[in-house]
LOKE-93913 format. One record per atom (N, C-alpha, C): x, y, z; residue in three letters. Coordinates in steps of 0.05 Angstrom, whole numbers, padded with zeros to 5 digits, always signed. Example, Ala and Ser with C-alpha at 12.3 -4.5 7.8 and 13.67 -1.06 7.14 Angstrom:
+00264-00114+00156ALA/+00246-00090+00156ALA/+00264-00066+00156ALA/+00257-00045+00142SER/+00273-00021+00143SER/+00258+00001+00157SER/
***
This chain:
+06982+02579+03227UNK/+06980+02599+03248UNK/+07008+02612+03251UNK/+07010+02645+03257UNK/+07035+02654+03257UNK/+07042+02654+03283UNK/+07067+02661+03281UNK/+07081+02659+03317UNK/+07073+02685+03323UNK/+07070+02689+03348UNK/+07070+02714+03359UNK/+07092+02741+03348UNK/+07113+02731+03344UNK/+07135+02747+03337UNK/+07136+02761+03305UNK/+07117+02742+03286UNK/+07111+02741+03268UNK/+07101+02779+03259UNK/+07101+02801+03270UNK/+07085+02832+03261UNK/+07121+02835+03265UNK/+07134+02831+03290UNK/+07154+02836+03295UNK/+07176+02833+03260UNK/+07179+02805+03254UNK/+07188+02788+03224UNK/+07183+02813+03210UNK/+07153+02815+03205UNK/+07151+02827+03179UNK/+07162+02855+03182UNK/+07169+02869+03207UNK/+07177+02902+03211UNK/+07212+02893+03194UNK/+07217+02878+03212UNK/+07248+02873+03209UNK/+07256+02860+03178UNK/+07250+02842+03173UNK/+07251+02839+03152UNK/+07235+02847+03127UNK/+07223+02871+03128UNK/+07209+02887+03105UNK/+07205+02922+03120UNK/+07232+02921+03129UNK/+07237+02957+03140UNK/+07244+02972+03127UNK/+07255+02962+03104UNK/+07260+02989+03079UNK/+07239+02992+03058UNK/+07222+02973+03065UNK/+07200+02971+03048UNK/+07185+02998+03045UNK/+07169+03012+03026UNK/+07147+03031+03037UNK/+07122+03030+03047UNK/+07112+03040+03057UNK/+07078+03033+03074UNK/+07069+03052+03067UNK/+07067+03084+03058UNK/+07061+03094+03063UNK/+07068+03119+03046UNK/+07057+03151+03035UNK/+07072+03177+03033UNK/+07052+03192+03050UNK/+07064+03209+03063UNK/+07056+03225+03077UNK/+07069+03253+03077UNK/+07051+03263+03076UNK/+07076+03302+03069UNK/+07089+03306+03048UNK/+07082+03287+03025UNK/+07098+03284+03000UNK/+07121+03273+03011UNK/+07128+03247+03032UNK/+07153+03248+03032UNK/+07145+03204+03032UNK/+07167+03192+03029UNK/+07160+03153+03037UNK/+07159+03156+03053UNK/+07147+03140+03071UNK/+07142+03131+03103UNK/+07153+03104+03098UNK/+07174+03085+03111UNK/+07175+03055+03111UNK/+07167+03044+03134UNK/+07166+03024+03135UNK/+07151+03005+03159UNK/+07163+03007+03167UNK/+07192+03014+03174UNK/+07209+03024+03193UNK/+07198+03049+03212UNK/+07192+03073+03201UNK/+07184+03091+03208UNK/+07165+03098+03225UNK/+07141+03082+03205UNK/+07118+03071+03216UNK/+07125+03070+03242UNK/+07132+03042+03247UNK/+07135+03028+03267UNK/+07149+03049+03292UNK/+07165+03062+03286UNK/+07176+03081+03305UNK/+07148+03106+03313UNK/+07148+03109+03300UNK/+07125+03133+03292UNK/+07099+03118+03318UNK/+07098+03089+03314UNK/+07081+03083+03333UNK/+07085+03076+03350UNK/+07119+03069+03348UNK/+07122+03064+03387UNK/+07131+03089+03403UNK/+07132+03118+03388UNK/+07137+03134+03400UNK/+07120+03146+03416UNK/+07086+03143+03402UNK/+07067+03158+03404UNK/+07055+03134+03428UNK/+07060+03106+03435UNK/+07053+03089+03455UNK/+07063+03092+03480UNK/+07085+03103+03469UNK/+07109+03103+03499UNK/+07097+03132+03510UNK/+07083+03152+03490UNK/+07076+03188+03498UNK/+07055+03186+03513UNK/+07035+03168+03505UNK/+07012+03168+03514UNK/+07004+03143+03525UNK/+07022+03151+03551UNK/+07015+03120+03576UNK/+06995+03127+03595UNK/+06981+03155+03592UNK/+06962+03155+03618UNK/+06929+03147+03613UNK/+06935+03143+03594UNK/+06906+03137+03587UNK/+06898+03108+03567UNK/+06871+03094+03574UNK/+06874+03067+03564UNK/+06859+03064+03539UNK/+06851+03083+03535UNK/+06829+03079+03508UNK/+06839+03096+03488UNK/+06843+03101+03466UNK/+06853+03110+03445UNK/+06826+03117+03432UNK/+06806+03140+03430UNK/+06789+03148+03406UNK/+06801+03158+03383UNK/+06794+03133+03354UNK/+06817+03143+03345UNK/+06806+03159+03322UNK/+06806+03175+03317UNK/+06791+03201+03293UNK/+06809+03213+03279UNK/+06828+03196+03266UNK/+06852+03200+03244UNK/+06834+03201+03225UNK/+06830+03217+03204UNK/+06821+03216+03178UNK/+06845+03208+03160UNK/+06877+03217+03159UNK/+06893+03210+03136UNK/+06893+03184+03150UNK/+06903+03168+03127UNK/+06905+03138+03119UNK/+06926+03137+03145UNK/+06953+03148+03138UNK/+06972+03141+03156UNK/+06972+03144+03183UNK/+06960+03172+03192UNK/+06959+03165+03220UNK/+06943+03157+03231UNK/+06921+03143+03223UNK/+06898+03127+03230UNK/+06916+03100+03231UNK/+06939+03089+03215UNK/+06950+03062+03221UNK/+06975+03068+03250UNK/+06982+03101+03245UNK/+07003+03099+03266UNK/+06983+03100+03300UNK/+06965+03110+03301UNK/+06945+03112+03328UNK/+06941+03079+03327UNK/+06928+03071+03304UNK/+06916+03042+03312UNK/+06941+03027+03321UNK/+06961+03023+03309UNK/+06987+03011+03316UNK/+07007+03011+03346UNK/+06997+03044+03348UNK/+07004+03041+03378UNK/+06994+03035+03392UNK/+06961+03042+03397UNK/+06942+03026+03407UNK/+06948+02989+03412UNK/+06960+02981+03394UNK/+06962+02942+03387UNK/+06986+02943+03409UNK/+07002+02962+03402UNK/+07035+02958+03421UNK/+07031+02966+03446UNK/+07019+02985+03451UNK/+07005+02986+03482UNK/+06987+02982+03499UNK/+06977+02953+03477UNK/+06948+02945+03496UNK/+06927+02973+03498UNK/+06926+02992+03481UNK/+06908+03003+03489UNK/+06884+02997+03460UNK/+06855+02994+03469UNK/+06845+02988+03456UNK/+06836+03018+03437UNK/+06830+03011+03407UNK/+06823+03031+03394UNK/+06793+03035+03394UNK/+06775+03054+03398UNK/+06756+03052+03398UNK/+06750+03076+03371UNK/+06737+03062+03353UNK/+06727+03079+03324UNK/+06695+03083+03324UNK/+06688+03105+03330UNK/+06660+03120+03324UNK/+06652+03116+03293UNK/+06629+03117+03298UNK/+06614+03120+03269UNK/+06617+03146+03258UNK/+06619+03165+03274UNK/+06620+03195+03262UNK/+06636+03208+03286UNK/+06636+03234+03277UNK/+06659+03256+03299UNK/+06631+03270+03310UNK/+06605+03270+03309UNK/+06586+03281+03317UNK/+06598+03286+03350UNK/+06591+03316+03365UNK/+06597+03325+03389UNK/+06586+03300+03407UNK/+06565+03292+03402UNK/+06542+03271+03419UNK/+06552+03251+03418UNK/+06564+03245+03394UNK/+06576+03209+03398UNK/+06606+03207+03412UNK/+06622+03234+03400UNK/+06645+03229+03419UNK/+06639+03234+03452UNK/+06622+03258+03463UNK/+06601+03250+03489UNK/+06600+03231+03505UNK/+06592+03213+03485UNK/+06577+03185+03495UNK/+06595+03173+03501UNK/+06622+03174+03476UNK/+06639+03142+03484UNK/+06667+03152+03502UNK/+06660+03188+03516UNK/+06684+03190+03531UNK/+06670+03189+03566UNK/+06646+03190+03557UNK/+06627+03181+03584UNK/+06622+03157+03588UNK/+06625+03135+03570UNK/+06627+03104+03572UNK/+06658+03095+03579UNK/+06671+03108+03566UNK/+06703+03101+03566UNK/+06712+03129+03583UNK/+06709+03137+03611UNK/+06727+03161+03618UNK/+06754+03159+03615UNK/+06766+03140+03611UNK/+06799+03129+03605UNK/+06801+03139+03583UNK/+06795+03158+03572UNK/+06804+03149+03538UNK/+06817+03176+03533UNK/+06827+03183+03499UNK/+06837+03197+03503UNK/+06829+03201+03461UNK/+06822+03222+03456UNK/+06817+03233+03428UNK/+06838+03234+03418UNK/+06854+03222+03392UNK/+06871+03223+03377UNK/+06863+03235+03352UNK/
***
């Protein structure tokens, strides 16, 4: 079993690492990681995260901030008008990323 601190370990000790290209440019788990505590700390008014990232990366930076701010991710089956509808009328907290 890992320690709690253990997501923390792997940022710090694997921060020059790469995770990622985005824009033609590396992204490192450094970045990442900033990238998602910036966007946690932006978006404090709301508790639900819909998260409808299609690129790879910012589907990990939404879900990531989501984990760092307790806000839960909620992922639709589709972007259909009716289903996002549904789950901002089930979840009025939420917020379309």
């Amino acid at each position: 079993m890992q320690s709690p601190n253990s997501t923390n370990n792997f940022f710090l000790n694997q921060a020059d690492q790469i995770f990622s290209i985005f824009d033609d440019r590396l992204i490192s788990n450094y970045e990442l990681l900033n990238h998602a505590l910036y966007l946690s700390q932006s978006l404090t008014g709301k508790r639900y995260f819909i998260n409808l990232c299609q690129d790879r990366y910012l589907f990990s930076v939404v879900f990531l901030a989501g984990i760092i701010g307790k806000h839960p991710n909620l992922l639709p089956p589709n972007q259909a008008k009716q289903t996002l509808r549904m789950l901002m009328q089930n979840y009025p907290d939420s917020i379309c990323i």
